[in-house]
C-alpha positions, 0 to 999 in steps of 0.5 A: 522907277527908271524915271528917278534916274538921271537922264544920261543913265536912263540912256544908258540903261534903257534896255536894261529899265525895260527887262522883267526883273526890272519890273519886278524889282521896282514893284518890290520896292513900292510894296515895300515903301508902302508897308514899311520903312526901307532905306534910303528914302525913295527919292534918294534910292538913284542919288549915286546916279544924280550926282554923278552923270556917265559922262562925268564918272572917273571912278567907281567905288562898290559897296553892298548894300545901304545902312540900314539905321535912322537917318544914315543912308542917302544913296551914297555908299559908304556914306551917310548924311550929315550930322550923323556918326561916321561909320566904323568903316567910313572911319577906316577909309578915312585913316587910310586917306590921311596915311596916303595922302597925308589929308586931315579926315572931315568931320563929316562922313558925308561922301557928297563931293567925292560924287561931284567929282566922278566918283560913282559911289555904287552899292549892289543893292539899292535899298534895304528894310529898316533894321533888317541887314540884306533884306533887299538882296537877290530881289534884281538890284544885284542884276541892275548894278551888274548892268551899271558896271558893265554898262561903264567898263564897255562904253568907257576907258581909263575908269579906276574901279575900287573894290574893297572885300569879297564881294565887290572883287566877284562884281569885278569880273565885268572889268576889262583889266587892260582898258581900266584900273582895278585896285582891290583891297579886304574890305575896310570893315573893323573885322577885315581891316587890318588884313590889307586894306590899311596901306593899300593907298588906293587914293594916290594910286587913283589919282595917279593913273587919272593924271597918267591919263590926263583926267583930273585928280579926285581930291579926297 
């Protein structure tokens, strides 16, 4: 499975690719692709890493696991393919972005050219079941991603770290606070998001540390 990874991450992770929960973990999923639909599709399950190489990474956005209807995840969280629905959350984020920073929302939920900019846009786990919420969970993605945050927390410096609800804030703990920025917020869930994620501004709060530390700004 590491050979669908893009090679400055497969660098990166080698060690990591060679453990036995790796292996396992990538057996798992081909059993799994074999006898029923999981999402992403298997050649998209690594796009988050294609798109945004580890040298081109500025900010790291932590959700938790793909959606798991038709035609939605592609390897991105938060984000699915074009022409379909945005998702309520997505919906929220893009609230808080026109409330922060005053930019109209896409028609689009498709978070493609956040990726292009150095935004690596991560989920916990990697791939689901069909219809099936979490089913992929404690299977080793959640050791591998550990590996990922780590892996840019140590080896880099200046990285605007969002992590939005619970259980990205427990991933947070991987972060050196003094060498990157960590904004957390209740996750934008329709459940949670009027509890603090709206008025948050992590949009302008990134791109003013990237510009405090001479990095380009993300256009939102």
């Amino acid at each position: 499975m590491n050979a669908h990874l893009e090679p400055s991450w497969r660098d990166e992770l080698k060690e990591e690719c060679t453990k036995p929960y790796f292996t396992d973990l990538a057996d798992f999923v081909r059993n799994e692709h074999l006898s029923t639909t999981i999402y992403p599709p298997p050649k998209k399950i690594f796009d988050a890493f294609a798109l945004t190489p580890f040298n081109a990474v500025r900010v790291v956005l932590l959700g938790q696991d793909p959606y798991h209807g038709p035609n939605q995840a592609h390897g991105l969280c938060f984000s699915v393919q074009d022409g379909v629905k945005t998702p309520p959350s997505l919906q929220n984020v893009y609230k808080e972005i026109q409330s922060d920073t005053g930019k109209t929302p896409p028609p689009s939920g498709n978070l493609t050219h956040w990726a292009t900019q150095g935004v690596l846009l991560l989920n916990a786990t990697l791939s689901v079941r069909a219809r099936q919420a979490a089913s992929h969970q404690k299977k080793g993605w959640e050791e591998f991603t550990n590996a990922v945050i780590k892996t840019i927390a140590e080896k880099k410096e200046h990285i605007v770290f969002l992590l939005w609800g619970s259980y990205a804030q427990k991933k947070g703990m991987h972060i050196n606070r003094e060498k990157h920025l960590v904004l957390e917020a209740v996750h934008p869930s329709p459940l949670s998001v009027h509890r603090g994620f709206f008025g948050c501004k992590h949009f302008s709060k990134t791109n003013t540390y990237l510009k405090k530390h001479g990095l380009q700004e993300i256009a939102w």
